[in-house]
C-alpha positions as CSV (number, residue, x, y, z in Angstrom):
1,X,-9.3,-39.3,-53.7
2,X,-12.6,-37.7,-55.6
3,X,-13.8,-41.5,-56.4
4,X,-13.0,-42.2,-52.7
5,X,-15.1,-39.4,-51.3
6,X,-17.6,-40.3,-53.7
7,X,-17.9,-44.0,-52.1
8,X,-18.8,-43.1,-49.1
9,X,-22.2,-42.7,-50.2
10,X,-22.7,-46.0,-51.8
11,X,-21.6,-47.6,-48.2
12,X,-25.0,-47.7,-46.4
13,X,-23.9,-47.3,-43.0
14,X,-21.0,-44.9,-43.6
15,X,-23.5,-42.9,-45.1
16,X,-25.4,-42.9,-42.1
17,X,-22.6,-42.3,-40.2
18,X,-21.7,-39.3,-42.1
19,X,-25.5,-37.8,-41.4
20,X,-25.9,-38.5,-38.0
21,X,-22.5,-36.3,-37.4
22,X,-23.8,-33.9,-39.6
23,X,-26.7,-33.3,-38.2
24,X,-25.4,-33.3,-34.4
25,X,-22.7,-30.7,-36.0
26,X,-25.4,-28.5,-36.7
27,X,-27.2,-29.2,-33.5
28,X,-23.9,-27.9,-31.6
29,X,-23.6,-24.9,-33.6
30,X,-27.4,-23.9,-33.0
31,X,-26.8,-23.8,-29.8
32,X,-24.0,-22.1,-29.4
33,X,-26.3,-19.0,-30.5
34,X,-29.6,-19.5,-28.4
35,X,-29.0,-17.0,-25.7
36,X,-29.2,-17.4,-22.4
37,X,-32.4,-16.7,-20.3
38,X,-32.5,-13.2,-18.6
39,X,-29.7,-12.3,-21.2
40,X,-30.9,-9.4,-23.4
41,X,-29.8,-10.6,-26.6
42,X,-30.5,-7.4,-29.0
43,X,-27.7,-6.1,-26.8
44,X,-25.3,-8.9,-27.9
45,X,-26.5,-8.6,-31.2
46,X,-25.4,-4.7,-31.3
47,X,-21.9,-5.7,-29.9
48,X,-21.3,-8.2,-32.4
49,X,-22.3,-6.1,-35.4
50,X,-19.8,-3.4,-34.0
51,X,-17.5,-6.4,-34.2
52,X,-17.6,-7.2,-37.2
53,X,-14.8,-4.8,-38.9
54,X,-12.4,-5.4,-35.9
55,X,-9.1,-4.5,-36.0
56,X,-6.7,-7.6,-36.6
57,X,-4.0,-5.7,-34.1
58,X,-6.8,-6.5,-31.4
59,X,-4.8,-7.2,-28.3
60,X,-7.0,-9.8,-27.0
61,X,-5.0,-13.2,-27.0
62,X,-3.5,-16.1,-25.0
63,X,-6.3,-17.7,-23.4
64,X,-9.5,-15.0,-24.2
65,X,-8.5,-16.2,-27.9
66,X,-8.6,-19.8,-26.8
67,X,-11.5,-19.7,-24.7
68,X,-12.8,-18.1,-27.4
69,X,-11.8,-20.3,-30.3
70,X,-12.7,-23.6,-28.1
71,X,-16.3,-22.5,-27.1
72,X,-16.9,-21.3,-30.3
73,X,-18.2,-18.1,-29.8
74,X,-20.8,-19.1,-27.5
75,X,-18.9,-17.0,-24.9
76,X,-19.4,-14.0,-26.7
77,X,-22.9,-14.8,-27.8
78,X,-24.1,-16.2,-24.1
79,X,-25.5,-19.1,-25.5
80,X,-26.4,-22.5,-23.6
81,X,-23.2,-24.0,-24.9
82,X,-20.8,-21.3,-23.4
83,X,-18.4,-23.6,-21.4
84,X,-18.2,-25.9,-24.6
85,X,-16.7,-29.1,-24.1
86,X,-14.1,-27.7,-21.8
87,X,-15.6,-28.7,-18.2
88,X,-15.1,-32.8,-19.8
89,X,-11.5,-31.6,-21.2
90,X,-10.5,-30.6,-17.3
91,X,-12.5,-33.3,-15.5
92,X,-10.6,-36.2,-18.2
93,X,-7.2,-34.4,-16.5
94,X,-8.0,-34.7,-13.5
95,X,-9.2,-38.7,-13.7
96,X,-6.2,-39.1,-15.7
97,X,-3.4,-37.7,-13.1
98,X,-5.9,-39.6,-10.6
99,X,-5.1,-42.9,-12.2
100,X,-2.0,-42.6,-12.8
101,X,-1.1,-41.6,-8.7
102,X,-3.8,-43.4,-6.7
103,X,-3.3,-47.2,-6.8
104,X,-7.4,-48.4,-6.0
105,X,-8.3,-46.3,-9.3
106,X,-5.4,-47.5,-11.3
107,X,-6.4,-51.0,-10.4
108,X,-10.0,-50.3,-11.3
109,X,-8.8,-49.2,-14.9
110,X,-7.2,-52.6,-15.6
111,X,-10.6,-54.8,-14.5
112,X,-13.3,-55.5,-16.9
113,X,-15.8,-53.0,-16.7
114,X,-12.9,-50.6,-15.3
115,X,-13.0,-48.4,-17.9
116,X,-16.4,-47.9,-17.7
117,X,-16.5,-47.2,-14.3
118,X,-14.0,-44.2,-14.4
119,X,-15.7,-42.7,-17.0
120,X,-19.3,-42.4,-15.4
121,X,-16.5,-40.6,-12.0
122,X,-15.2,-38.3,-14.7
123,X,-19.0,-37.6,-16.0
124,X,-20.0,-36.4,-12.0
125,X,-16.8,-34.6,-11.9
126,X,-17.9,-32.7,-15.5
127,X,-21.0,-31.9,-13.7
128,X,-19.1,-30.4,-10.9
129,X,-17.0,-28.5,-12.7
130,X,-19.6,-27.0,-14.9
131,X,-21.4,-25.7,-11.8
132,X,-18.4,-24.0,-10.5
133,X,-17.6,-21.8,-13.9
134,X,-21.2,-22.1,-14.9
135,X,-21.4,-19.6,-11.4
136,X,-18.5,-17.8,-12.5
137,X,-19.9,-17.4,-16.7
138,X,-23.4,-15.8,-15.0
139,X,-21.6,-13.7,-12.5
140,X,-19.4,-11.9,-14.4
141,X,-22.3,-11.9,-17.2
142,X,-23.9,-9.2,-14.6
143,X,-20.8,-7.0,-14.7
144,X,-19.7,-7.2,-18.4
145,X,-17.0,-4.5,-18.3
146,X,-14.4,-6.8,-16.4
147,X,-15.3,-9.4,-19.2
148,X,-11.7,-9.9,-21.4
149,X,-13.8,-12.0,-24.3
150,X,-16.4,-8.8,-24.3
151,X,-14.6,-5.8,-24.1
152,X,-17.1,-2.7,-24.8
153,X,-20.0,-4.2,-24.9
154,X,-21.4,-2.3,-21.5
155,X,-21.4,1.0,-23.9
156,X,-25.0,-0.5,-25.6
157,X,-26.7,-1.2,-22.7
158,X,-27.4,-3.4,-19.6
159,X,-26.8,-6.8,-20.3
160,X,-28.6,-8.3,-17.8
161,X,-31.4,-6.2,-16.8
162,X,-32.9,-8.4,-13.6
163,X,-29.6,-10.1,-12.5
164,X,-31.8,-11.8,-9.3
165,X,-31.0,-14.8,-7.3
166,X,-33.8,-16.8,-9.3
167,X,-31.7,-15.8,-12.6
168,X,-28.5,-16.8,-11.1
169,X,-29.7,-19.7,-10.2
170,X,-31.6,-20.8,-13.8
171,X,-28.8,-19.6,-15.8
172,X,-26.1,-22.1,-14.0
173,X,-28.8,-24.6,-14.3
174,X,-29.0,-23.6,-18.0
175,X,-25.4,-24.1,-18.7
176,X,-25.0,-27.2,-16.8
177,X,-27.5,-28.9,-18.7
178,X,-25.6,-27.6,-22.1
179,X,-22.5,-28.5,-21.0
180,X,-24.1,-32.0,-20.3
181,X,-26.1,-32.5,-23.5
182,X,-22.5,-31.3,-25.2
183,X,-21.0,-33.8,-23.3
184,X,-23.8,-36.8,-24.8
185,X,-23.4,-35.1,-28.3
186,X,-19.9,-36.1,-27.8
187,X,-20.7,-40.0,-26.6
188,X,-23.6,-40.4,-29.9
189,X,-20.4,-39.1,-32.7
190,X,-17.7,-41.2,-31.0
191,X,-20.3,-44.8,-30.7
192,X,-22.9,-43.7,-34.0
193,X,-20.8,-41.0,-36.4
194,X,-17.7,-40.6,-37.3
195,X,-14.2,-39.2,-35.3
196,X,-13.6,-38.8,-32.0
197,X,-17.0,-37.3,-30.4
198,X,-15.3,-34.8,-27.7
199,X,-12.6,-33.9,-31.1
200,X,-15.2,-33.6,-33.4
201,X,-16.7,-30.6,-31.1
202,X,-13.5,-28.7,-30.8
203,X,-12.9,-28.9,-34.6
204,X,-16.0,-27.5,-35.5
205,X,-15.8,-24.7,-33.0
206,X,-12.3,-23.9,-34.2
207,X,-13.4,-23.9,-37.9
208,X,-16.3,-22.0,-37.2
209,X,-13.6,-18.7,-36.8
210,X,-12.5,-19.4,-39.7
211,X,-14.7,-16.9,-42.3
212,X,-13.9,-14.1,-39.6
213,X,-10.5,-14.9,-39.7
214,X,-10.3,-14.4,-43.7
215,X,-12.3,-11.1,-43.2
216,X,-9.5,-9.6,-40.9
217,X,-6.8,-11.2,-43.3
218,X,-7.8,-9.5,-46.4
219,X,-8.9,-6.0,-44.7
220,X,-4.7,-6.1,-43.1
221,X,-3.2,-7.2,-45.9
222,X,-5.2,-5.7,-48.6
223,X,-6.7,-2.3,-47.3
224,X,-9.8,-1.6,-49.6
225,X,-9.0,2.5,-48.1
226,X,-6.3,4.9,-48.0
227,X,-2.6,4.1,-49.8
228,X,-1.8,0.7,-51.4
229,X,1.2,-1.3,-50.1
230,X,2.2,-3.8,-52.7
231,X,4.9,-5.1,-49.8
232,X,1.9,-5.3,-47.6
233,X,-0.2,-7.7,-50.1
234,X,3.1,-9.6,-51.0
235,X,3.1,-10.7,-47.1
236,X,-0.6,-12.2,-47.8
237,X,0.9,-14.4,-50.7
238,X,3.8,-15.3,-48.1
239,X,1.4,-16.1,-45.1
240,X,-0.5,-18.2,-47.5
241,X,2.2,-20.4,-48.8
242,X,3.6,-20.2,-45.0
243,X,0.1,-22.0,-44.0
244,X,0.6,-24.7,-46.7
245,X,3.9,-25.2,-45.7
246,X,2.8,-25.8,-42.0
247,X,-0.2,-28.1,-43.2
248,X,1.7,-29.8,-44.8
249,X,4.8,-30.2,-42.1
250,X,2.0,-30.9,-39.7
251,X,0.7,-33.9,-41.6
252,X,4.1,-35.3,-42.2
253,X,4.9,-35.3,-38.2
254,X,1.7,-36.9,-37.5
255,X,2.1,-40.0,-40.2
256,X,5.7,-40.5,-38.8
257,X,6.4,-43.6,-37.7
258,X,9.3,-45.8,-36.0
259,X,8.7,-49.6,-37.6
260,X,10.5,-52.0,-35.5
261,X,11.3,-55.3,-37.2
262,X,9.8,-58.0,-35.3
263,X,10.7,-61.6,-36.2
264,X,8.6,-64.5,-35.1
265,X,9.6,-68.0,-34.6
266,X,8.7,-70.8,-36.7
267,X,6.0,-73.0,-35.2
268,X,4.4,-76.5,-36.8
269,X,0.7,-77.0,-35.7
270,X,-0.5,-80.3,-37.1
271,X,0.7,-80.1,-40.6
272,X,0.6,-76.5,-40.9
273,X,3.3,-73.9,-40.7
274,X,2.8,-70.9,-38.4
275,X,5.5,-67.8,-38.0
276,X,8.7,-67.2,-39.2
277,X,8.2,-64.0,-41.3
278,X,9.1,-60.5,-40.1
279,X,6.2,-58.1,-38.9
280,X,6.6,-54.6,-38.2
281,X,5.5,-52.3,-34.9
282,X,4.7,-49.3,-35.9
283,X,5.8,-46.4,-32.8
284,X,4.2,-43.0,-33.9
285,X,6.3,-39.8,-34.0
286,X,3.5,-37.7,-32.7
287,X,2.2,-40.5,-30.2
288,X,-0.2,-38.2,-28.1
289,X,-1.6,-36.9,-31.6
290,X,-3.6,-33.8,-30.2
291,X,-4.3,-34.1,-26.6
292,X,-1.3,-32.3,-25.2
293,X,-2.5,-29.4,-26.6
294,X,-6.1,-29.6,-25.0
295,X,-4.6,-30.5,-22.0
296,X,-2.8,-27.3,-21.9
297,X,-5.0,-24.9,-22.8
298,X,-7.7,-26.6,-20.5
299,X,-4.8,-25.6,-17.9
300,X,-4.1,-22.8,-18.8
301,X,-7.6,-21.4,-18.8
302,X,-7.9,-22.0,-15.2
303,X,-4.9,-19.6,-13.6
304,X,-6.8,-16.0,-15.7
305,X,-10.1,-16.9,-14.1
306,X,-8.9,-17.6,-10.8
307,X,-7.0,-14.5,-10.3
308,X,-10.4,-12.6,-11.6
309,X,-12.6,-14.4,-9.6
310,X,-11.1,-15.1,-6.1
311,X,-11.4,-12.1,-3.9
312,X,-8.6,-10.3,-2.5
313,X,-6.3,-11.4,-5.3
314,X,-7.8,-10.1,-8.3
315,X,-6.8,-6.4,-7.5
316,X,-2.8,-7.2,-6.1
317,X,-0.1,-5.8,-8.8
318,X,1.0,-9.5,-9.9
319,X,-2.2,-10.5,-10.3
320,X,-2.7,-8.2,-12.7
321,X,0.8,-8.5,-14.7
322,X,0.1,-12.2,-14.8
323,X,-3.4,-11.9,-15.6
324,X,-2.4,-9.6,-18.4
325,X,0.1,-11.9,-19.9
326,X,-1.8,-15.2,-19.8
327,X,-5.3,-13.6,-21.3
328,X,-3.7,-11.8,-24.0
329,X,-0.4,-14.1,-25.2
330,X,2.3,-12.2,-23.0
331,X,5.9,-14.0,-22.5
332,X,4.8,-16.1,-19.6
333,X,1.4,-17.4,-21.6
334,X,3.7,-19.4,-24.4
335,X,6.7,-20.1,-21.9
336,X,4.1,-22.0,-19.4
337,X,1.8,-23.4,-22.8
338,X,5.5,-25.0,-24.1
339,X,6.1,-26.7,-20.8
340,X,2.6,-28.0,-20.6
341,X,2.8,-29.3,-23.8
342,X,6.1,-30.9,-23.3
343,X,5.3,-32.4,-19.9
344,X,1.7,-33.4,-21.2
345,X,3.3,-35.2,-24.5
346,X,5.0,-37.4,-21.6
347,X,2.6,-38.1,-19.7
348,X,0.1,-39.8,-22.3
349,X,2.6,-41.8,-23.8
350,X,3.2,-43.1,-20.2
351,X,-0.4,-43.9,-19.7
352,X,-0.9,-45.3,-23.2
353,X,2.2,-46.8,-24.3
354,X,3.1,-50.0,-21.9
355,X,6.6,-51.5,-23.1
356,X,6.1,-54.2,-20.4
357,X,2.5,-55.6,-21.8
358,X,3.9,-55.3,-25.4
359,X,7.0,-57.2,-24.6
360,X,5.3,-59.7,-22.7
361,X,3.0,-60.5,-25.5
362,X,5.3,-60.4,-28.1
363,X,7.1,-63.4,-25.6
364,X,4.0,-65.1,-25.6
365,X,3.3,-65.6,-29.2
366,X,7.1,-66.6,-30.4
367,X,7.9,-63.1,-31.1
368,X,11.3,-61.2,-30.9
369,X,13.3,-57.5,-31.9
370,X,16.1,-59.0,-33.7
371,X,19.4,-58.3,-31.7
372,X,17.4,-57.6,-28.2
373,X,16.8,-60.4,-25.8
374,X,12.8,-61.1,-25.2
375,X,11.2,-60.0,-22.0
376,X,12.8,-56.5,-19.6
377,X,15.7,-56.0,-22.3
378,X,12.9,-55.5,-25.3
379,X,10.7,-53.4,-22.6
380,X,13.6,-51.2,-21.9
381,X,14.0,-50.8,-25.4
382,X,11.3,-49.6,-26.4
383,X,10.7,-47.5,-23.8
384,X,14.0,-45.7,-24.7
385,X,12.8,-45.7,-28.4
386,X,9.8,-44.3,-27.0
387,X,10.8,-41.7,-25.0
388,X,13.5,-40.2,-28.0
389,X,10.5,-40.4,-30.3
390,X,8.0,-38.7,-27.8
391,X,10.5,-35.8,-27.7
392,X,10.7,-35.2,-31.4
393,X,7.2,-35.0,-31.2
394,X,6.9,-32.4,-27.9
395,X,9.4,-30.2,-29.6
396,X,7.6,-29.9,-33.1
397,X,4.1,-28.9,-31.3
398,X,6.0,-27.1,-29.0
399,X,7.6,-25.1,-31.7
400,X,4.1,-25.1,-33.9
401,X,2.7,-24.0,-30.8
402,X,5.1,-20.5,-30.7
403,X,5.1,-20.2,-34.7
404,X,2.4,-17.0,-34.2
405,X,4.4,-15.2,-32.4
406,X,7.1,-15.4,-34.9
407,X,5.0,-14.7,-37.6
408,X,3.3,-11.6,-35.6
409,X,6.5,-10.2,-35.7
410,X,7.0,-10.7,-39.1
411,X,3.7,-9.1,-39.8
412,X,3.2,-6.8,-37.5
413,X,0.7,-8.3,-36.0
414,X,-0.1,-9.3,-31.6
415,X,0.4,-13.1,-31.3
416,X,-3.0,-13.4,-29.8
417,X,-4.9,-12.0,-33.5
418,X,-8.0,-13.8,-34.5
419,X,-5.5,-14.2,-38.1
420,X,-2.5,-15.7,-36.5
421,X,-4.7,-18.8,-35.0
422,X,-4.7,-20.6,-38.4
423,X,-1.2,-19.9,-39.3
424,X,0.5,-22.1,-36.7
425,X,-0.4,-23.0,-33.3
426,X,-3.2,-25.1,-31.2
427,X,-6.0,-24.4,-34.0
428,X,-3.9,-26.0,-36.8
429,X,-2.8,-28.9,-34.7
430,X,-6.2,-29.9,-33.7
431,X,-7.4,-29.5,-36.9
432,X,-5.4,-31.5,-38.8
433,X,-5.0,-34.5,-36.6
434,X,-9.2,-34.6,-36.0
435,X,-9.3,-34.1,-40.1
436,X,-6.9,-37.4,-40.2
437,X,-8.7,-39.4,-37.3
438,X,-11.5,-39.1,-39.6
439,X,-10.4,-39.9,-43.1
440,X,-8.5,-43.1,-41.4
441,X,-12.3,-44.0,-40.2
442,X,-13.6,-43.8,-43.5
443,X,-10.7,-45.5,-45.0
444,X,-11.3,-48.2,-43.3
445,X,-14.9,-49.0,-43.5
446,X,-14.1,-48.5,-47.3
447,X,-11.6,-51.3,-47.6
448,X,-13.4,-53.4,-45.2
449,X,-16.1,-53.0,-48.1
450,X,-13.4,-53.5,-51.1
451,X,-13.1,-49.8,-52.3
452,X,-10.4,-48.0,-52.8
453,X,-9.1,-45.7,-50.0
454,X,-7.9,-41.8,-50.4
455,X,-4.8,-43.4,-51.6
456,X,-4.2,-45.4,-54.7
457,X,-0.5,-46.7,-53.1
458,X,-0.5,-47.7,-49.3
459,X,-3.2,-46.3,-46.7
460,X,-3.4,-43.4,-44.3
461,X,-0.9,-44.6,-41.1
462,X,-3.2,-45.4,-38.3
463,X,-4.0,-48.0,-35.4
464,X,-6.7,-49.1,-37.5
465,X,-7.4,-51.4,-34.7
466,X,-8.1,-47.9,-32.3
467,X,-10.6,-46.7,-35.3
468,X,-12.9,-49.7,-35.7
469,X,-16.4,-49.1,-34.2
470,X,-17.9,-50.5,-31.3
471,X,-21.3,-49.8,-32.0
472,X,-23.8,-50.0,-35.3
473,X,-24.8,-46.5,-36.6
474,X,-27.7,-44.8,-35.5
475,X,-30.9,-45.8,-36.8
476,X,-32.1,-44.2,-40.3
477,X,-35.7,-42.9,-38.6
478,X,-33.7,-41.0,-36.4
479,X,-31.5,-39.8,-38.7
480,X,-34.6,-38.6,-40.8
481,X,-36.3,-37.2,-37.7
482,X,-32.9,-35.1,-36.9
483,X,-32.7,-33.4,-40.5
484,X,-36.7,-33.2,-40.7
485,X,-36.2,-30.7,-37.1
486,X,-32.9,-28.9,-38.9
487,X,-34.7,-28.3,-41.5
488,X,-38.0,-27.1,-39.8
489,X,-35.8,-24.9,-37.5
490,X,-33.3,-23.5,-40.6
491,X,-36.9,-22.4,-42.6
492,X,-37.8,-20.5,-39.1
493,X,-34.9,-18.7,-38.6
494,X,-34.5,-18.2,-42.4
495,X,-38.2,-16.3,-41.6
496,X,-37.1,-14.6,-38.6
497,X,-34.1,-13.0,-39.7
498,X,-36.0,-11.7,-43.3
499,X,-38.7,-10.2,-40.9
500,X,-36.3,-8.7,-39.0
501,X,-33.9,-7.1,-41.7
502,X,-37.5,-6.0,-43.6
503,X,-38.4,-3.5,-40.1
């Protein structure tokens, strides 16, 4: 595996690859900490540092820890990336349910050029949507109190000191056009990097919690104050193997695979011999890989602002309850996230997997499931093979997705803590099945250029045919041009934060 990491730089345009995501990854995370205009940001700043030695039992869950987690802070820090990639999350839902009921769009998607088409609708609709919470985002900025993400942060001063029309109206404008160049970021990985663009984003966001996540760890399970609890710090050991063990069931769920033996007939072309050997069709476990998951929280994120934001609801007794338990991981906030995840495992496989098309060109090209007739009777069995698969999958993510609670209890410690994120649930998940997607992408370009992959016996399990790119990698001037402005802005913020610590 160290010889194979180690290839990737002898590949020229894998290297490339490689720095063109890099440097977009540090693009993203730039701005998720340039503050919005009109916002003060020393009051932020002050906030944060109280922050800092939270307490782990912080209440704040359910979806103020997933907006959190998934904009990667740049709620909290007001930043031009504060809706994150989540606007394009909802607005793929929607185009998704759209295709799938309305006939003209379904259509559309199965023309040439379709596809395109009902991406540049999805775009407008991303735009739309960003507006609409962009609004929300800058409204409630100007009454921070009623914030769940900000909780206390009114005690160090007024946030927005002019909140005029004019400042509404740039500050929507401001995260639009984040949201939107988030959005491009996303395209440039996907056709000129590496991974899944709109992935890639979420990952990153997700890991970036990571350091505070270890801080809050150690301080609850090894108290550097007061009495020692050996019983305590043995949990930390346990917690620690418990991740491993989830990692590693995790990975195992998402290599899974059905093969069905597929025989093809024998056929003579001129003098040469064509078919008769058995093939296999691999049917994934875990067919949907992460998108489920986004699905759901994208939403779930929408019922909590709703009953905040529309008026004359906000302030009625269920509103409140259920507002409760969705923002900070009550009963109703994993019982509605299962169900989601559940019904959203089904519905990609439906859109995804066609048994129909499959059979039909199996028929076409001499090909057959041993002991099922060609044609409807091989659709219909794979479809049932499908759907018992599909369900195997659901119920592990739906189970990984409840495993925090379980181990909160264990602990001690609310399902919605910043610690329990990375010991089971959505944050795993993603990660592991983006960390994947990307290792299969470099295993491939690697044996396409005759190196060895991450494995010395067999491959990583993939649709290698999903993971080849399109597109050429992005130039090497521009590569040079992107690090040449990292590094010019790293050397002046390196400056600005010595001047400031040296007042």
């Amino acid at each position: 595996m160290i010889s194979a990491f180690a290839n990737t730089w002898k590949i020229p345009e894998l290297r490339d690859r490689i720095l063109f995501t890099l440097a977009l990854i540090v693009i993203i995370r730039l701005g998720v900490h340039i503050t919005l205009p009109g916002v003060d940001a020393t009051i932020i700043k002050t906030w944060l540092d109280s922050m800092k030695n939270a307490d782990p039992k912080s209440p704040a869950g359910g979806i103020t820890a997933l907006l959190t987690v998934f904009s990667g802070g740049g709620l909290q820090q007001a930043g031009i990336f504060a809706l994150g990639i989540m606007p394009y999350i909802s607005a793929s839902i929607m185009v998704q349910l759209m295709t799938a009921v309305v006939p003209k769009l379904s259509r559309l998607a199965r023309e040439d050029g379709g596809r395109q088409k009902i991406t540049q609708y999805t775009r407008y609709i991303t735009i739309g949507i960003a507006v609409v919470q962009g609004f929300f985002v800058a409204k409630s900025l100007t009454n921070p109190e009623n914030i769940p993400y900000m909780q206390g942060i009114e005690k160090f001063g007024t946030l927005v000191p002019d909140p005029s029309y004019t400042w509404m109206a740039l500050t929507v404008v401001t995260i639009v056009a984040g949201t939107v160049l988030l959005m491009w970021i996303g395209d440039q990985i996907t056709e000129k990097g590496i991974g899944n663009g709109t992935s890639i984003i979420i990952t990153v966001n997700i890991i970036s919690a990571l350091p505070g996540a270890l801080v809050q760890a150690w301080n609850y399970f090894v108290p550097s104050q007061g009495t020692v609890e050996p019983f305590k710090a043995m949990w930390m050991v346990v917690m620690i193997g418990l991740l491993l063990v989830v990692i590693a069931a995790t990975i195992a769920i998402t290599q899974a695979q059905r093969r069905i033996a597929v025989q093809y007939a024998k056929r003579v072309v001129g003098r040469k011999q064509f078919g008769g050997q058995t093939q296999y069709l691999p049917l994934k476990v875990n067919y949907a890989g992460v998108m489920p998951i986004i699905f759901a929280s994208a939403v779930l994120s929408l019922p909590p602002l709703m009953l905040q934001w529309i008026p004359g609801v906000s302030g009625q007794p269920w509103a409140v309850k259920l507002y409760g338990q969705l923002s900070q991981g009550g009963m109703w906030f994993y019982i509605l996230g299962g169900i989601g995840i559940f019904l959203f495992s089904y519905f990609w496989v439906a859109m995804m997997f066609q048994p129909s098309q499959i059979a039909e060109d199996l028929k076409r090209n001499g090909g057959y499931i041993p002991g099922i007739r060609p044609g409807k009777p091989t659709a219909d069995f794979l479809d049932f093979t499908m759907t018992r698969l599909t369900f195997a999958g659901a119920f592990f993510m739906v189970a990984l997705f409840v495993l925090p609670v379980i181990t909160g209890k264990a602990v001690g410690l609310p399902p919605g803590s910043l610690v329990l994120q990375f010991f089971g649930g959505t944050s795993l998940l993603i990660m592991v099945g983006v960390v994947l997607d990307v290792m299969r992408q470099v295993e491939t370009q690697l044996l396409q250029k005759h190196y060895d992959g991450f494995l010395r016996k067999g491959k990583l399990k993939g649709r290698y045919d999903r993971l080849s790119q399109t597109s050429g990698a992005a130039p090497r001037t521009a590569i040079v041009y992107l690090w040449t402005v990292i590094g010019i802005l790293i050397v002046i913020g390196s400056a600005a934060y010595i001047y400031n610590s040296a007042r």
